[in-house]
Every structure is written in C-alpha cells, then in structure tokens.
C-alpha positions, 0 to 999 in steps of 0.5 A, spaced: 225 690 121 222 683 120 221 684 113 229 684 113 230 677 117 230 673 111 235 676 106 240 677 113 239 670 114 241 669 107 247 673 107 249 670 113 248 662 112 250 662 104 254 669 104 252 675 100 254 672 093 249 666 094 243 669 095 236 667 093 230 672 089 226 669 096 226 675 099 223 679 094 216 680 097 219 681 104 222 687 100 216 690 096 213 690 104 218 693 107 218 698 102 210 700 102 212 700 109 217 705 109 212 709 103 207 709 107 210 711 114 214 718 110 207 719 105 201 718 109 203 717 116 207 723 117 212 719 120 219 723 118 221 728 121 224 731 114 218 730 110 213 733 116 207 731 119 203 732 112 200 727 107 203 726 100 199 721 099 192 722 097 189 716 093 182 718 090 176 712 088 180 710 082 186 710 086 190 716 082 196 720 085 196 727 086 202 729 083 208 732 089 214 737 085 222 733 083 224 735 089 219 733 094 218 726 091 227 726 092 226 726 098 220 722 100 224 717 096 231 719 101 227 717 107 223 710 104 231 709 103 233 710 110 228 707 113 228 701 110 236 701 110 236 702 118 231 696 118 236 692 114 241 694 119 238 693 124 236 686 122 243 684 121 246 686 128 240 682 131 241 675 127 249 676 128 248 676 135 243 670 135 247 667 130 247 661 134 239 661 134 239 663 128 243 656 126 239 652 131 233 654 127 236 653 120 238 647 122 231 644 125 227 648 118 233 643 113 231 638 118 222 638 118 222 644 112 217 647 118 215 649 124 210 651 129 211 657 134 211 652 140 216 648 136 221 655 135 221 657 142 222 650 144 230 651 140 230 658 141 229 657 150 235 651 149 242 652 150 
C-alpha cells in the first residue's frame, strides 16, 4: 500500500489529469511485490500454495501454460489494485494531514521522521 501513497497523493493534491511519471518505480515495486507474493510465496488463494517461479543461476524462467500465467497475472492485478485502493481511502481520510505534510515539503523540500510526526501529532 505504501507504494500507492505518492501517485494517490498526486491524484489528490493536483487531480488525476496532472500527475507526474514520479510514481513509476513505486509502481515496478508494488508490482514485483504482488509477482512475488502469487508466483513464489504462494500468497493467493486462487493460485494456491505453489511456486511458479523457479529462477535457476543464469536467472532462466520455467515456462507455466497461457492459462496459468492469465491468471497469476489477474492476481498481480488485483493485489496492486487493492492496494491502490486502499491507499486512496487512507489519504482521503487524513487528507488534511496529507496537506499539512505537502505543505511543510513545499515549504523545507525534506523532512526528518521526527519532523513528521511533529505536523502529524499537531492539530
């Protein structure tokens, strides 16, 4: 869900038409996340508990058929749309932290952890 925050926050803050590419490798995280999690942990239970992901030393793929690579692909899609969705409804409901925080970055361009628990706590 973490990986979702910063396009949400964009989408938020400047409307989902003025959205930056900075998001990208926040993508390609969430997304090997979410590969990882269906092909190697067996972490879905329409998948199951298996492991189509077997990399040998060169970093070669076994081959899995059309129809099971559909639907580990259906499950990658569904992770990372949940956490989407789930990073949505958490920054439209501190949306007023969210400002805060975007605010103070306008403002000192970073922030230390202590910093942001600092606007975080204050009303």
């Amino acid at each position: 869900d973490v990986c979702m925050g910063g396009r949400v926050a964009e989408e938020l803050v400047f409307g989902a038409d003025a959205v930056t590419s900075g998001a990208s490798s926040d993508f390609e995280q969430a997304t090997q996340i979410a590969i990882n999690m269906v092909e190697r942990w067996g972490m879905s239970d329409k998948i199951g508990m298996v492991t189509h992901r077997h990399l040998t030393a060169g970093g070669a793929e076994t081959a899995v058929s059309e129809e099971t690579r559909k639907a580990i692909d259906s499950e990658v899609k569904r992770l990372t749309d949940q956490a989407y969705h789930r990073a949505k409804t958490l920054l439209e409901t501190h949306r007023e932290k969210l400002d805060r925080l975007a605010t103070e970055l306008i403002d000192k361009e970073t922030l230390t952890g202590d910093q942001v628990r600092v606007i975080l706590k204050n009303q």
